[in-house]
N, C-alpha and C positions, 0 to 999 in steps of 0.2 A: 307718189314716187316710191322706189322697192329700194329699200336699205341697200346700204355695200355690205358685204360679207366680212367675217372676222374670220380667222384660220385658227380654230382653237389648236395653237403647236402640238403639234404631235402628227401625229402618222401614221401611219402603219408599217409594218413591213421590214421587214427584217430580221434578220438576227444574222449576221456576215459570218461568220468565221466558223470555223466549225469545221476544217478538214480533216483529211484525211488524217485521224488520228493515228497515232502510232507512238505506240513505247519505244522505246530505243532500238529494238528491231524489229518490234510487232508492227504490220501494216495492218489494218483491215482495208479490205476490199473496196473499191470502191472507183469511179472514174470522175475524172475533173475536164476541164477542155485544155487542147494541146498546148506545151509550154509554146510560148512567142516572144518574142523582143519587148520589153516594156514601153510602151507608147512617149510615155517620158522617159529621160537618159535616168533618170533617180530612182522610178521604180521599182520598186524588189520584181521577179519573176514568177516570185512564190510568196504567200503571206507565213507564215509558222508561227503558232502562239499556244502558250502554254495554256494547259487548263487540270482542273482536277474533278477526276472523276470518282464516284463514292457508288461502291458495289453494296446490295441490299441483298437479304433471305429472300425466299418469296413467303415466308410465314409473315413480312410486314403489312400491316394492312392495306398498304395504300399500295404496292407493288403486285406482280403477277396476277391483273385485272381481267377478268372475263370482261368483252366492250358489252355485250349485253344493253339495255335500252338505248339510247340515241346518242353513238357518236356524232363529234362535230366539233366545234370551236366554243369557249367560253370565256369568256371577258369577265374582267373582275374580279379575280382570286387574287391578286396583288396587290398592292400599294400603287398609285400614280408616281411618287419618287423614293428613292434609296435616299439615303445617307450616306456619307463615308464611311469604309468596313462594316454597313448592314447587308443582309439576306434580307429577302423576299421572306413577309411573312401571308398567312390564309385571311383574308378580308373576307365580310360575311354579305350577302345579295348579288354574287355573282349570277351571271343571267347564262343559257344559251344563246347564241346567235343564229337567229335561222336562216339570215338570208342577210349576205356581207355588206359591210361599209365601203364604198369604193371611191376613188378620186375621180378625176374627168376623164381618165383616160380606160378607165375601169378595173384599172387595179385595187385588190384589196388592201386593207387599210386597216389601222386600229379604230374600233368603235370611237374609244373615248378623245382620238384624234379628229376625228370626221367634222369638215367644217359645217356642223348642223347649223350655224350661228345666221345664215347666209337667211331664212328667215325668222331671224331671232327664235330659236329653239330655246324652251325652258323646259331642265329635263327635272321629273317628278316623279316621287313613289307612289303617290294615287292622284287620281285626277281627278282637276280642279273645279270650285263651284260658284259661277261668275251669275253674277243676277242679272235681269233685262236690260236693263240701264246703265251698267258698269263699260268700262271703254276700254280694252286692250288691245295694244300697237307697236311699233316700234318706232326708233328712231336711232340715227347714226352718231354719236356725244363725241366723234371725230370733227363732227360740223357745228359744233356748241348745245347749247340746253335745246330741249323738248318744243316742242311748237312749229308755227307756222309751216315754212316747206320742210321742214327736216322732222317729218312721220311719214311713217310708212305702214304697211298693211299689218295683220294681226298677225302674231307670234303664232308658233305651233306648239303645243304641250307634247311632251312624251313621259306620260304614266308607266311605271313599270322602269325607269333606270336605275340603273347603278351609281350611287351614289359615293364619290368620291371622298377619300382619311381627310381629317380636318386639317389643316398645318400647327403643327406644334406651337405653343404659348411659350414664349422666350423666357429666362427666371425673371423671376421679379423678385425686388426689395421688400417693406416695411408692408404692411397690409393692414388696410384701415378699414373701419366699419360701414361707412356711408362718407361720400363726397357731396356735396350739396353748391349749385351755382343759382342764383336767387338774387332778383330784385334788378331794376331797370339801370343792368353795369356791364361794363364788357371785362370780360376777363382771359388769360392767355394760358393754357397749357401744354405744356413739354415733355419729353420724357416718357418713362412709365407709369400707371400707377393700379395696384393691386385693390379692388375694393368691395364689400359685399353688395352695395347699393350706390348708384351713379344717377343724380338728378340734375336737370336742368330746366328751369322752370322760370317762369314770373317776368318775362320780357327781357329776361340775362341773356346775354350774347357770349356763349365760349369761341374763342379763337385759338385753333389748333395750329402750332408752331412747330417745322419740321416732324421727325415721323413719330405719331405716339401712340403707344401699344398699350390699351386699357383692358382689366379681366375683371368681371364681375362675376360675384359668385351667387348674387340673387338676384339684382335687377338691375336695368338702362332705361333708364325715363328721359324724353323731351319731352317736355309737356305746359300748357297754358302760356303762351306764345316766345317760349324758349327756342333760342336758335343754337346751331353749331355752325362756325363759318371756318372752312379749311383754308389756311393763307395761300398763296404760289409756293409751290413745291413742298407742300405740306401731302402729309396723310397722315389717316386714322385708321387704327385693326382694331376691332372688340373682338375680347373672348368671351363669350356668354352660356354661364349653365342655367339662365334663368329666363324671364319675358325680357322682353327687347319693345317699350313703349314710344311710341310716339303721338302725340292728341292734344287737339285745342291747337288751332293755330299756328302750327309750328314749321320750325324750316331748319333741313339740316342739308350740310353741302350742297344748298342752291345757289350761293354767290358762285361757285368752281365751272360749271356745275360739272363734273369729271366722277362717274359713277366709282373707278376703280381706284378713286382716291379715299373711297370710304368703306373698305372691307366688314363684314359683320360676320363671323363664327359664330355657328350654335352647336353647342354639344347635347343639348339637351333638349326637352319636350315645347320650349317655349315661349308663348310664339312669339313673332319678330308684326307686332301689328301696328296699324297706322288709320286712325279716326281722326273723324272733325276737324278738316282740312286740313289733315298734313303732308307735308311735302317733304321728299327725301331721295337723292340722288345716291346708292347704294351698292355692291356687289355682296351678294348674302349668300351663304352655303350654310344650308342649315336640315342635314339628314335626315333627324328627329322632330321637326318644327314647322309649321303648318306659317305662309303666309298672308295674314289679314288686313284687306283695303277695303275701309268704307267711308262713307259719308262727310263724300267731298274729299277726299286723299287720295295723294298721286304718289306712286314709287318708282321713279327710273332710272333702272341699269340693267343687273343680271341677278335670275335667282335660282339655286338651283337647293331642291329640297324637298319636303315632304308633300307637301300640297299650296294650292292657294284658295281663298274662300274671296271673292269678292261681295258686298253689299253697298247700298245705296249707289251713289254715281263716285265708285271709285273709280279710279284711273291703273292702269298698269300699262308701262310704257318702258318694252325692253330694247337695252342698248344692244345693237346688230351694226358692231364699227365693221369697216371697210375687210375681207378678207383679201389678202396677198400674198406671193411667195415670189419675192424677187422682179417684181411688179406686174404680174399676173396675177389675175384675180383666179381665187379658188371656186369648183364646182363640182364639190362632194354629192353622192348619192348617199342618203342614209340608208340603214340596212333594218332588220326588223328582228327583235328581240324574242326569247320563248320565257319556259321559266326558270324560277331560280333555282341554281343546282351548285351543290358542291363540288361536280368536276372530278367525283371517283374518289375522292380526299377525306379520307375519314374523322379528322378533326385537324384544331389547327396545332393541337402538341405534334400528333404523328408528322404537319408536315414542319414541324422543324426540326424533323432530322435531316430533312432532302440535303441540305444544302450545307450542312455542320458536321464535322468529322466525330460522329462519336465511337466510342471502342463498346461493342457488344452489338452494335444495333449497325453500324457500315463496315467499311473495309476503302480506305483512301489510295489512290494512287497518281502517279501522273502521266500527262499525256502530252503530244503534238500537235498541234489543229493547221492543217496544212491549206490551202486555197492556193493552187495553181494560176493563172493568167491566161487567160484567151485574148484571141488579135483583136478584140475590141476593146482590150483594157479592163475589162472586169473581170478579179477573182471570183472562183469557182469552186464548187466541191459537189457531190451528187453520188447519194449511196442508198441505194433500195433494202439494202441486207444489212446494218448499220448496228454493228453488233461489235464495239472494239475492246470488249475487257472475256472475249470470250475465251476460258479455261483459265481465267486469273481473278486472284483476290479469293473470293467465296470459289468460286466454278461456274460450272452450268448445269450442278443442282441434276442432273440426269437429262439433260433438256438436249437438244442441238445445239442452242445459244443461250449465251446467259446475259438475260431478260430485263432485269431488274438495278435501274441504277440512276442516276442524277450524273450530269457535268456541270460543270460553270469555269465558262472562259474567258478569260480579263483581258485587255490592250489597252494602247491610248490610240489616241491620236491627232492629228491638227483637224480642224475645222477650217473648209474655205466656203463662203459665203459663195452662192449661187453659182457654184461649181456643178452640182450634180450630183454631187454626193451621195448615196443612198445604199441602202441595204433589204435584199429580199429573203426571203424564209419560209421553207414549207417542210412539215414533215411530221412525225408523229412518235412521241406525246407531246405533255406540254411543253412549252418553249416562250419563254421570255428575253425581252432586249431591254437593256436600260442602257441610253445612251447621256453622258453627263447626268447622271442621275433621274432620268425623265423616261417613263416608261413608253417604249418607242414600235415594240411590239407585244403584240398581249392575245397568245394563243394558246390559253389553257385549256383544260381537259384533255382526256382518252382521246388519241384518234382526233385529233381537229383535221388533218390535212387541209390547211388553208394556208396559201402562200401570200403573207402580207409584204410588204414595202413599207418603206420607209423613207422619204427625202428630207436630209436631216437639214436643208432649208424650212423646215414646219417647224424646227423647234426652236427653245428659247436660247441658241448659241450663239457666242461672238467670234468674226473673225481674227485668223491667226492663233486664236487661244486652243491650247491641250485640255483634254476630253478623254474621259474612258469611258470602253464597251465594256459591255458586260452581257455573257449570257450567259441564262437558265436554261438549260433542259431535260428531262425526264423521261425514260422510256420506262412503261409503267405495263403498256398488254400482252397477251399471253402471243397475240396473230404478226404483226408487223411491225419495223422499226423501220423509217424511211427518214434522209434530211437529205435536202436539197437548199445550198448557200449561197446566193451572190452578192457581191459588194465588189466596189470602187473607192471604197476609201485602205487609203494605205496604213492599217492596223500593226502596230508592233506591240511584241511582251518585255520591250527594253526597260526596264527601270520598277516594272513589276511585282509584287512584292512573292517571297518563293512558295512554291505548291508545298501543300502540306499531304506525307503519304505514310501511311502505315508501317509498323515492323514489319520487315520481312519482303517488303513491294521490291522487285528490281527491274 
């Protein structure tokens, strides 16, 4: 039987807003489609939202770019999610994209949206080394544990990804030396707990109680027929900078068995291994850490990380749940990766100036981001020559236009669940979406000209609830500035917090 597909939330495509800029009387140029009657009576006829844009030299390094070797799109110079009041900072194994991510209809997509899951994708930075006799498959942990009808075919590797920020480790309290669970007893843990070394061992049963977030700063041992049993409605997060053991016997959230009930972080070289029949029901993301199954050990959920080494008759059996969007199943086409490139970006000090007002190094101003309305309901905006701070702030340097700058524009908005929702984006340089904080398009580099989508059914939103957009973008080469916007969601700058602009802007 061939799993259901999982829709890793995300998408692609987008980035809305974005019109017709204009200062208070500055237009730039640009066409939208003709004003119409708002298809609902509440519609605005026009979207308008503020944004701030920050004018550069072109002595900055990352600005005034010959495109020179291979433009195109690149994925992974940012973070998967924002914060509250964060900027985009430069994450390191961004890849090119050679050939796009696209949904079923063939529209482009964000990579790291793209329902790969459909047959259990495991994405890797080198690829893995599975011995004759080792078993790798999947199965669906929507239809309960591993076995019988509920496997399915083998997973596919992809060597060479981009590997995802780790999620923050929450504070913690008192920090102890070693935790030790030991001897034929059950015992119940809650809460947090900070420790250099985390054992379980000797036939002791831990039972995890509501949600509890463990950091180890040297090691996680199950081991010599040590169990971890997660109760209903429990989970478990490890943070780990060190090995992640499992061996002899052992069983960890196989009473659940619910992979995603048991998170494992590695931040470090570690590995996260599993000998002499152990058994673990799991989601690991481990960038730095290689995963090892052997002899007689079986791991199923998700894993995404450095490598996998299989030996003896291990087992590797990834969880590939149902994918859907409003009860449609999803049917992504993956796309194909090149190599790793910084995307023009000369380090990650230089790019945090992109998006921060500083005095000597930008020049802040504010602007207008207009999206017209077409008779089909969807705003608009469309600008080939897309040059709107030209003769202001710094100048145009002797230029026709001046070249060199960053925007970032904020709105909220409602969220309606299988509405339709969506946001398209194409243009050049880079350009980011974060929608509720979730990275929703991801078109960096010089020059991507890739028009991704977005249907913000893929992500992790609830209806009714407010949301802000956010867009990044960068006009960085010396040849063209082109943005092309559409969306359907009715974006406002109402409540907004105010654009920040330099002495002297008017």
């Amino acid at each position: 039987m061939r799993p259901l597909r999982l829709p890793l939330l995300c998408t692609s495509a987008a980035l809305l807003l974005v019109g017709l800029l204009a200062y208070t009387t500055l237009t730039p140029g640009g066409s939208s489609g003709p004003r119409a009657a708002s298809a609902t009576p509440s519609a605005p006829a026009a979207l308008m939202l503020a944004a701030t844009v920050r004018d550069f030299r072109p002595d900055h390094p990352d600005f005034a770019v010959d495109l020179g070797g291979a433009p195109g799109p690149v994925a992974g110079l940012v973070p998967l999610t924002l914060g509250t009041n964060e900027v985009p900072t430069l994450q390191d194994g961004a890849r090119r994209v050679l050939t796009p991510f696209r949904d079923a209809l063939g529209r482009q997509i964000a990579a790291h949206l793209a329902d790969g899951n459909a047959d259990g994708a495991v994405p890797l930075v080198s690829a893995p080394t599975l011995s004759h006799n080792s078993l790798a498959d999947t199965f669906n942990s929507e239809l309960g544990a591993y076995g019988g009808l509920n496997r399915g075919p083998a997973p596919s590797f992809h060597p060479g990804s981009t590997m995802p920020a780790l999620p923050a480790a929450p504070a913690f309290g008192d920090h102890v030396v070693e935790r030790i669970y030991a001897g034929n007893a059950i015992s119940v843990l809650t809460g947090t707990l900070s420790c250099d070394r985390f054992v379980v061992r000797n036939n002791h049963r831990l039972r995890i109680q509501g949600d509890v977030v463990i950091r180890c700063t040297e090691s996680f041992s199950v081991v010599n027929r040590g169990e971890i049993e997660i109760l209903p409605g429990g989970s478990l997060t490890l943070h780990a900078s060190g090995a992640v053991t499992f061996d002899q016997n052992v069983s960890v959230n196989v009473r659940t068995p619910r992979p995603a009930a048991f998170a494992i972080h590695v931040d470090g070289a570690g590995p996260v291994a599993l000998s002499n029949a152990a058994s673990v029901y799991a989601t690991v993301i481990a960038p730095g850490a290689p995963l090892s199954i052997g002899n007689n050990s079986d791991f199923h959920g998700r894993f995404t990380g450095h490598t996998i080494t299989m030996t003896g008759s291990g087992g590797l059996h990834i969880d590939a749940p149902s994918a859907q969007m409003c009860g449609s199943a999803l049917s992504d086409s993956p796309g194909t990766f090149g190599e790793i490139t910084g995307g023009g970006v000369t380090s990650a000090a230089s790019f945090e100036d992109w998006f921060r007002t500083k005095p000597g190094t930008n020049l802040a101003g504010r602007v207008v981001l207009t999206l017209h309305e077409g008779p089909d309901g969807v705003y608009e905006y469309r600008n080939d020559q897309f040059y709107p701070i030209d003769k202001r702030l710094f100048g145009n340097d002797g230029e026709p236009h001046n070249r060199n700058f960053t925007l970032h524009a904020a709105a909220k908005f409602t969220f309606e669940s299988c509405a339709g929702q969506f946001v398209e984006f194409e243009g050049a340089d880079d350009a980011w979406v974060y929608i509720g904080g979730h990275l929703a398009i991801d078109a960096g580099g010089l020059r991507p000209m890739a028009r991704q989508r977005i249907d913000l059914d893929r992500l992790p939103l609830i209806d009714g609830e407010s949301y802000t957009f956010e867009l990044y973008f960068a006009q960085r080469n010396r040849d063209v500035s082109h943005l092309h916007l559409r969306t359907n969601v009715p974006l406002t700058s109402a409540g907004m917090p105010p654009i920040p602009v330099s002495a002297g802007f008017d």
